[in-house]
C-alpha positions in Angstrom: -24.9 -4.9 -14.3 -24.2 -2.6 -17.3 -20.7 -3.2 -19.4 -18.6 -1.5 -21.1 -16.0 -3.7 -23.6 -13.5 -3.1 -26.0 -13.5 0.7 -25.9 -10.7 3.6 -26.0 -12.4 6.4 -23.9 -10.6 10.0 -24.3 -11.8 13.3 -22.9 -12.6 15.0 -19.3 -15.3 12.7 -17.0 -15.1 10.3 -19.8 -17.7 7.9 -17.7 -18.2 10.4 -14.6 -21.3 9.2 -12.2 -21.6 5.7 -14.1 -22.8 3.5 -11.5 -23.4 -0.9 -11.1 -21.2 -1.3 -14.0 -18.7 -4.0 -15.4 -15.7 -2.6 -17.2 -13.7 -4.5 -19.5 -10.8 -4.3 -21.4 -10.5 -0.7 -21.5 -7.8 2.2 -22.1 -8.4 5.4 -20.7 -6.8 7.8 -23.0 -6.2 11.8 -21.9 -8.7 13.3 -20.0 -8.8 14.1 -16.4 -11.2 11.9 -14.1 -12.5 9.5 -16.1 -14.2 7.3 -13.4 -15.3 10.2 -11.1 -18.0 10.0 -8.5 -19.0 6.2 -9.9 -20.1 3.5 -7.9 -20.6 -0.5 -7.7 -18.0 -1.0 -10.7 -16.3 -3.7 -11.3 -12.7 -3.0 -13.8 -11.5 -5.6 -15.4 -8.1 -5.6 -17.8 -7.9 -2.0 -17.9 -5.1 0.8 -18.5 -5.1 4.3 -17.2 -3.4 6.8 -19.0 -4.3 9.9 -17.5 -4.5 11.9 -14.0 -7.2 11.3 -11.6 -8.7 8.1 -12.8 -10.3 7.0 -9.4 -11.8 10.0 -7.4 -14.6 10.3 -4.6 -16.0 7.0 -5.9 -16.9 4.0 -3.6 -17.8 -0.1 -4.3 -15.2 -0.7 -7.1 -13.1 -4.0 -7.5 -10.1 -3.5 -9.9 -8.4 -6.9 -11.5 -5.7 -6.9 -14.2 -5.0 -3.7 -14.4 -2.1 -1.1 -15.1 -2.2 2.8 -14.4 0.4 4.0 -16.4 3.0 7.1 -14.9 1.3 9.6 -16.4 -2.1 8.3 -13.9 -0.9 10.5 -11.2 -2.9 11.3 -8.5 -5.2 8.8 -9.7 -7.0 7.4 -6.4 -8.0 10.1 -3.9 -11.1 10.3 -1.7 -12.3 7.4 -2.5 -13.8 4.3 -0.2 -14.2 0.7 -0.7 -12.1 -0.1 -3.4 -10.0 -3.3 -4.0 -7.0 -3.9 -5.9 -6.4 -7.7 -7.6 -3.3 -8.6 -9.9 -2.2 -4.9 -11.0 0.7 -2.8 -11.3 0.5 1.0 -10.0 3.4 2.9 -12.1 2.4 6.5 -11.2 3.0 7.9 -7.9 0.8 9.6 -5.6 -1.7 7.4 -5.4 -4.9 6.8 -2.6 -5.2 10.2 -0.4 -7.7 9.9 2.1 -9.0 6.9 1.2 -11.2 4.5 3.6 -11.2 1.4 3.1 -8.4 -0.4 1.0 -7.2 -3.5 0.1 -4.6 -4.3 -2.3 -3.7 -8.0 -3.3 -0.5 -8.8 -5.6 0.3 -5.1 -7.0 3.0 -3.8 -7.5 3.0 0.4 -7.1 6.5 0.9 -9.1 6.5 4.4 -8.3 5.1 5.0 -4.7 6.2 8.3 -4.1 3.7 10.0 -1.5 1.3 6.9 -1.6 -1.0 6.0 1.2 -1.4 9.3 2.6 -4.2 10.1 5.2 -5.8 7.2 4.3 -7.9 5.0 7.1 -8.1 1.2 6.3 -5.5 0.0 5.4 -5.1 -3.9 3.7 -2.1 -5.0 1.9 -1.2 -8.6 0.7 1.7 -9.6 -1.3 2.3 -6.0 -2.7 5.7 -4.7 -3.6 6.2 -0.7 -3.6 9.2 1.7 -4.4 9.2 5.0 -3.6 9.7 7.5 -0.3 6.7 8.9 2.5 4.8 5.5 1.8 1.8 5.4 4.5 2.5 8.7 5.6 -0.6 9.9 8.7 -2.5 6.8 8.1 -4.0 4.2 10.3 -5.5 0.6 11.0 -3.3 -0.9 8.5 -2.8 -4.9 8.1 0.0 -5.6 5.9 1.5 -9.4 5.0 4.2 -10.0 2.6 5.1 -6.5 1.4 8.5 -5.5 0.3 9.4 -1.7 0.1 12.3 -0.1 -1.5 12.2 3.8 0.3 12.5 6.4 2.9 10.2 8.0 5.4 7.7 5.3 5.7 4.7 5.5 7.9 5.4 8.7 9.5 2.7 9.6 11.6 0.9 6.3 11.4 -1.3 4.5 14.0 -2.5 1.2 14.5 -0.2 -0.5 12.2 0.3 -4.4 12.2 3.2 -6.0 9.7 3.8 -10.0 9.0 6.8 -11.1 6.8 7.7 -8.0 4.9 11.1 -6.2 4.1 11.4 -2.4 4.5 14.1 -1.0 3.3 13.9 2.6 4.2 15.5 5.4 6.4 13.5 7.3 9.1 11.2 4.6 8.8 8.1 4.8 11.8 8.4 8.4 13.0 5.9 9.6 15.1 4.1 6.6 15.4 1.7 5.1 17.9 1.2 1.4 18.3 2.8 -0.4 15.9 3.7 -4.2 16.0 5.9 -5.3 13.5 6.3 -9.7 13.1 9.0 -11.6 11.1 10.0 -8.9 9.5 13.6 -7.2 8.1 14.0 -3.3 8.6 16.9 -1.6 7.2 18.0 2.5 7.4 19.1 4.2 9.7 16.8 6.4 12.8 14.4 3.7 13.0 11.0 5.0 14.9 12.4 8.1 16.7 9.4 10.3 18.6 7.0 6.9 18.7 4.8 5.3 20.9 4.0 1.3 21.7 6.2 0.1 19.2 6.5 -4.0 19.0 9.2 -5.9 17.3 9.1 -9.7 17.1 11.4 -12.3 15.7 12.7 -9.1 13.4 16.4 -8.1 12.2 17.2 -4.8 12.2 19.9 -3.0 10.7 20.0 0.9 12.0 22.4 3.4 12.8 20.8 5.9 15.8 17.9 3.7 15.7 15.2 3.0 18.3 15.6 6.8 20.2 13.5 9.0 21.6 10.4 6.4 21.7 7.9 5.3 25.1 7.3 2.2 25.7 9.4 -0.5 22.8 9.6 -3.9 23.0 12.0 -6.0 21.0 11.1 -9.6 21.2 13.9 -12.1 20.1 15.1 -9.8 17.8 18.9 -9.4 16.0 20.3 -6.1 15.0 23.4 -6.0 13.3 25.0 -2.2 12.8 23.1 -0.9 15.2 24.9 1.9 17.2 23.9 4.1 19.7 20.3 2.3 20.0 17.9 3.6 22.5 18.7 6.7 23.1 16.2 8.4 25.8 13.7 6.1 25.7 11.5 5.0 28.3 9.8 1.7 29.3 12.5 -0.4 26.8 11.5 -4.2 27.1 14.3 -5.5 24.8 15.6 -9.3 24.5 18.3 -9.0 21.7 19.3 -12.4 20.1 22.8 -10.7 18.7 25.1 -8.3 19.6 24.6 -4.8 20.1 27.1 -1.7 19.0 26.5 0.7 21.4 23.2 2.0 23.0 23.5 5.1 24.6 21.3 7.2 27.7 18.3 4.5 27.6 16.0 6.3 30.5 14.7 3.1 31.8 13.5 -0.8 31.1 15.2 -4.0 30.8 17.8 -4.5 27.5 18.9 -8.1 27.5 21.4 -8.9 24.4 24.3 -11.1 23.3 26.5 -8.6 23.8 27.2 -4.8 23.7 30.3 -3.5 22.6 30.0 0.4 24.1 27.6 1.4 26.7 27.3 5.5 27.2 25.8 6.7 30.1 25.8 10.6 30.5 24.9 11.1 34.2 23.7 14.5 33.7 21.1 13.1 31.7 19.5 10.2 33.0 19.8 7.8 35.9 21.2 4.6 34.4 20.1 2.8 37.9 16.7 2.9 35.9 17.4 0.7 33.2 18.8 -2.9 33.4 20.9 -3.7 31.4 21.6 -8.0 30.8 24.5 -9.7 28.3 25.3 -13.2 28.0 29.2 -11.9 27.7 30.9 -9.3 26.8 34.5 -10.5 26.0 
């Protein structure tokens, strides 16, 4: 392979279609696209100061390296690519991507990151920012800890170990998602999903777990959790802790510490449907 060492790059398409090539020790200055349509690269040590480093490109390994905030939009459309040892400052980042795996970066800004993308690998990754993972699918994620709201709406096919999600209106829309070892905390977790899996998790969510078919919660705690389960169907739930309140589960099997408030509005479902187990409830 071809190298390139030692240089400051400036200008539009600064090494556009460059192909089986090693990188090293770069900056890209200003100039839009830098590494556009390129393939078999290898990027090594490198900083990216401008937009759209990364697009419609395939093959590419990335170690060392930092895109800076003003990288926006910097990896769209673009397949095969893994990230080693980086840090991701600007947001926006992979659209529609194929293909992806990311080990020990952190995206400091993850506003609208992971969109539409298929592919999905993540390993020891820390990200802040809101509609992280939004519409994407087959994603395998161990270790991550994320500091916003709105994840994963719209995802499918989404499997978590170990991680902490600190976000609101995290898991709308969803469809199979299973979710190990694992804290989650904001409020209107998962509302309007499908085949949703929690095990050994704590949750902390006010109004979470409604509106959803076919949830399981497998020795599980939530703490400040109100009005849980609200018209959902097919509930298989055994909860380690006590429960606030759950309110017009449609049917399943909740089994918990305790429950402080039980609402059943009889207009609205049949609570025959759902059974409904505590240890006490003094």
């Amino acid at each position: 392979m071809e190298e390139v060492k030692n240089k400051t790059l400036t200008g539009e398409r600064a090494l556009y279609h460059i192909n089986d090539t090693i990188i090293s020790e770069c900056v890209f200055e200003d100039g839009e696209s830098p590494l556009k349509e390129c393939s078999n690269l290898v990027v090594n040590n490198t900083t990216f100061r401008w937009k759209y480093p990364l697009w419609y490109s395939k093959n590419v390994i990335v170690n060392n390296s930092l895109w800076e905030n003003t990288a926006r939009s910097g990896i769209w459309y673009t397949n095969h690519l893994v990230i080693n040892n980086s840090n991701i400052i600007a947001p926006k980042q992979f659209r529609r991507c194929d293909d992806i795996e990311l080990n020990n970066v952190i995206l400091s800004d993850a506003l609208e990151t992971f969109w539409s993308c298929n592919n999905i690998r993540l390993n020891n990754c820390k990200a802040t920012g809101d509609y992280f993972g939004m519409n994407s699918s087959n994603i395998v994620i161990h270790n991550f800890y994320l500091d916003g709201n709105y994840c994963f709406d719209g995802g499918s096919n989404i499997t978590i170990f170990n991680s902490i999600l600190n976000s609101k209106d995290a898991f709308w829309n969803c469809n199979n998602v299973t979710i190990y070892n694992s804290k989650i905390v904001g409020e209107y977790l998962a509302w309007n999903s499908n085949n949703i899996t929690f095990i050994n998790c704590e949750i902390e969510s006010n109004q979470g777990l409604c509106y959803m078919d076919n949830v399981k919660l497998i020795d599980c705690k939530l703490t400040n959790t109100d009005l849980a389960f609200e018209l959902c169907s097919n509930i298989e739930a055994n909860i380690l802790t006590k429960i606030d309140s759950i309110k017009n589960p449609i049917s399943g099997h909740i089994h918990a510490k305790s429950i402080d408030d039980i609402i059943f509005s009889h207009d609205m479902v049949d609570k025959d449907k759902t059974l409904i187990e505590v240890d006490n409830n003094d």
